[in-house]
C-alpha angles and dihedrals in degrees: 000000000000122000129223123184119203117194129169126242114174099201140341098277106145089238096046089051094042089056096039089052097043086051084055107045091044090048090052104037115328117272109283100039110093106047118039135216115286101016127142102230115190116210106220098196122164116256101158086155149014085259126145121250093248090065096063104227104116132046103280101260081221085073094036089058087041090058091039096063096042086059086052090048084057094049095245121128119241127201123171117236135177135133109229118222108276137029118359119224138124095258096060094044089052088049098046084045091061105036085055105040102249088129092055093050094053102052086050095044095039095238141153121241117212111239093163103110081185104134138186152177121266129187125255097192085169095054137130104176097031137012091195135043136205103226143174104260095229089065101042084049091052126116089212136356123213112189124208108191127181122247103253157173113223126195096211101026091031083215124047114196147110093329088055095033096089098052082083092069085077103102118249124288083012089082099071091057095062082056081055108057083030102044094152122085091232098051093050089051089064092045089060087047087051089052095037076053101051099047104040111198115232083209140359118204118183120207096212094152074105125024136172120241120177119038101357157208095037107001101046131105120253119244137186112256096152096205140123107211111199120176138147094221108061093202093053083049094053091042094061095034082051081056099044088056088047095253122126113248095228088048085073104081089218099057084037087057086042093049092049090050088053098244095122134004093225098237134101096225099071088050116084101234115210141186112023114014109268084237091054097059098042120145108218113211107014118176125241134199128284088211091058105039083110123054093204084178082078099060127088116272086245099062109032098096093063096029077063102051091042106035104026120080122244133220124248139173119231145194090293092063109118097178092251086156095220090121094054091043093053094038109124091206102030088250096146125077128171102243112183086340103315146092119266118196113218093211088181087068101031118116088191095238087145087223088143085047089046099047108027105121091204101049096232098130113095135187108233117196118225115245093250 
C-alpha cells in the first residue's frame, strides 16, 4: 500500500516549510534513506514560465531551497532542472531562473542550477505510447530525481501534478511534437505514465501551501491550500491532492491511464494516508477548469468531433494579444497565424491541447466556451 503524507504548512515562511518537510521525510523513511552519499540528484521543479512566485505558476523557490539543503545534509549533490514551455536556450533559463526565484533559492540552499540544454534519448522499455524519450541531458545523466511539482489545475489534463511533472523534462519546442503524434487527451495521458514509468522518482514533494484553481496552469487564479504533500508514488500523491481540491482521482486522465495499467486503483481508500486526515484538510469550492467541464472521452466515437466543437472550449486571443508570436511558435499544428497584429486560432486544425493558453506570457489567450 502506498503511503501520502500531509503535512501543514501555513505559508512559505523558510521555518514553516523546513518543519513541514522534516515531519514528512521522518514519517515516510527517515531522513537519509531515500537518497545516498555522492549522488548526483536532480530537482525537477516546474518552471513553465518567467512568472513570479505569487502567481502561483511555478514550484515556490522557499521549498526548493528546503529540499536543497536536506539532499546536502545527505551528502548528495542537488541541481534544479526543468525545461520551461517554449524555446530552450541558456539565456531563458537564466532569465526564468531569475523571474521565479530560482536564483534566489539556489544561492540559500546552496544549490546548482542546471544551465546544460544538452539533451538525449532514453529508453521506456515499459512504455505503451513510446519506447524512447527525448529527454534534457542533465536528467537522463542523474543518480536520482526528486520532482516537486505545484499543486495545479490543468485545461487539457484537469490536474497537473507529479504524474504530468515530468513531461517538462522534454526539452523545450519537443515537446509540442509529442502533442502531435498524441493529440487526444487520452493518448497523451499514457505518454506522461510512460514517462512517470521511465524515470521513477525516488520522491515527490507538492508544494500545495499555494495552488492554482480555474484555467490553469498558467491562467488560473492562486488560492490558498496550506500543505505540504510528500510520497514516494507520484500517482498515489496526485490521487489524494485530486480529493483535497473535491475532484475524483480517476476523473484526471492521467490516474485513470495509470488505473487501467494497473499502477493505482484510483481510490483513497487503498493508500495509506499519514500525517493530517484527508477530511480534515479538504478545499470547498475548488475551481475547476473551463477546458475540462466535459469528459468527451466519455462520449461515444461517433459523436466526439462534434461533441468537440460544441462542448469543448476553444482558444481565442484577446485584446491582450501583442503579437509576441510565442503561441505560433509553440503551436504543435501550425493552427495559429498573426492576422493585423493578433493571433488567430485555426479551430478547423486545433486539437485543443490549450498550448497557446498554456504558454502565452501575457495571458491573452482565453478560453471561450461554445453557446451549446
Amino acid at each position: 500500500m502506498s503511503r501520502v503524507y500531509i503535512a501543514r504548512c501555513p505559508d512559505y515562511d523558510p521555518q514553516s516549510v523546513a518543519a513541514a518537510l522534516h515531519e514528512s521525510l521522518q514519517a515516510l523513511a527517515g531522513e537519509n534513506a531515500l537518497i545516498k552519499s555522492g549522488q548526483k540528484v536532480v530537482l525537477k521543479v516546474n518552471l513553465l514560465q518567467a512568472q513570479p512566485p505569487e502567481k502561483a505558476v511555478t514550484t515556490h523557490p522557499v521549498i526548493v531551497a528546503a529540499v536543497a539543503r536536506w539532499v546536502k545534509r545527505a551528502g548528495a549533490t542537488p541541481i534544479v532542472a526543468d525545461s520551461p514551455g517554449g524555446l530552450l536556450n541558456v539565456g531563458i533559463l537564466r532569465h526564468v531562473y531569475q523571474v521565479t526565484g530560482m536564483a534566489k533559492a539556489a544561492e540559500e540552499g546552496g544549490v546548482a542550477l542546471n544551465y546544460d540544454v544538452g539533451c538525449t534519448r532514453r529508453s521506456c522499455p515499459e512504455g505503451r505510447m513510446i519506447k524512447m524519450v527525448d529527454a534534457m541531458r542533465v536528467v537522463a545523466e542523474a543518480d536520482a530525481i526528486i520532482s516537486l511539482p505545484k499543486l495545479k489545475t490543468h485545461n487539457l489534463t484537469l490536474f497537473t501534478g507529479a504524474t504530468k511533472s515530468l513531461f517538462g523534462t522534454i526539452p523545450g519546442v519537443t515537446k509540442a511534437g509529442y502533442h502531435t503524434k498524441l493529440p487526444t487527451v487520452d493518448t497523451f495521458s499514457e505518454m506522461l505514465i510512460d514517462v512517470l514509468c521511465c524515470y521513477k522518482p525516488v520522491l515527490t514533494i507538492m508544494d500545495a501551501v499555494v495552488g492554482m484553481e480555474g484555467d490553469g496552469p498558467s491562467g488560473g487564479d492562486p488560492r490558498h491550500v496550506g500543505l505540504l504533500l510528500t510520497s514516494t508514488d507520484g500517482i498515489a500523491l496526485d490521487a489524494v491532492a485530486t480529493s483535497i481540491i473535491g475532484i475524483p482521482p480517476l476523473s484526471v486522465p492521467p490516474i485513470a491511464a495509470a488505473a487501467r495499467r494497473g499502477l493505482t486503483t484510483g481510490h483513497v481508500k487503498d493508500i495509506e494516508v499519514l500525517g493530517n486526515r484527508l477530511e480534515a484538510v479538504k478545499i470547498p469550492g475548488f475551481k475547476r477548469p473551463r477546458a475540462r467541464k466535459w469528459n468527451v472521452s466519455d462520449i461515444p466515437p461517433f459523436l466526439r468531433s462534434w461533441a468537440t466543437r460544441q462542448l469543448i472550449a476553444n482558444p481565442q486571443a484577446s485584446s491582450r494579444c501583442i503579437a509576441c508570436d510565442v503561441c505560433v511558435e509553440n503551436c504543435p499544428v501550425q493552427a495559429i497565424t498573426m492576422i493585423d497584429k493578433r493571433a488567430h486560432m485555426d479551430l478547423r486544425r486545433c486539437i485543443h491541447c490549450y498550448c497557446c493558453h498554456e504558454l502565452c506570457p501575457h495571458n491573452a489567450v482565453e478560453l471561450r466556451q461554445p453557446l451549446l
